[in-house]
C-alpha positions, 0 to 999 in steps of 0.5 A: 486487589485494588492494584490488579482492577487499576491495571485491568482498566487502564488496560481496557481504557487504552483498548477502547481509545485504539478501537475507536480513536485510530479510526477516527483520527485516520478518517480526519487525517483523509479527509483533511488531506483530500477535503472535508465535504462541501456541505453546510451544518450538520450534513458536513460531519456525515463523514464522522458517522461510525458506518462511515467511519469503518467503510473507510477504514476497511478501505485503507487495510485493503489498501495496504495490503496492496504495498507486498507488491511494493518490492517487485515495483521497485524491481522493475523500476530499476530494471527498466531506469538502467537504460544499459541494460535495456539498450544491450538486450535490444542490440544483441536480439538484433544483432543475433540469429533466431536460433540464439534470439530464442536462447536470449529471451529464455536467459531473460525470462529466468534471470527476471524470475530469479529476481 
């Protein structure tokens, strides 16, 4: 019995430092990045207020859901970085007739939709 009340409250401890200590350590780690307020006393510490706290951290998860974006991003970078291809496309839609120009941009269209 004794065993099972220590493992629950070792549990329940390491639930309450995550709850309560990974937002905080997030909030001094952004505002020791972008600058803590410039402010004298007590006001300098609003920034520690549990509102604020968790608005900030709502924030960051927001975010973060922003990076599924991150693969297509990179995709594109790539495309565009590798001037060969670029260069080529722009050549053939030149060096084509309208028939085939509308041809090349549906086989780009798909290629970048299959990408």
């Amino acid at each position: 019995m004794h065993r099972y009340l220590t493992d629950a409250m070792q549990v329940v401890t390491k639930a309450v430092v995550v709850a309560l200590g990974l937002p905080y350590l997030i909030v001094i780690a952004a505002n020791t990045y972008y600058g803590w307020p410039s402010s004298r006393g007590e006001e300098k510490y609003k920034t520690l207020h549990p509102t604020r706290v968790y608005k900030l951290n709502y924030v960051v998860l927001e975010q973060l859901t922003l990076l599924k974006w991150f693969p297509l991003w990179l995709k594109w970078n790539q495309f565009y970085r590798s001037s060969d291809t670029v260069t080529k496309v722009i050549y053939d839609i030149y060096s084509l007739s309208k028939s085939s120009y509308s041809i090349l941009i549906h086989v780009n269209t798909t290629y970048l939709a299959m990408a």
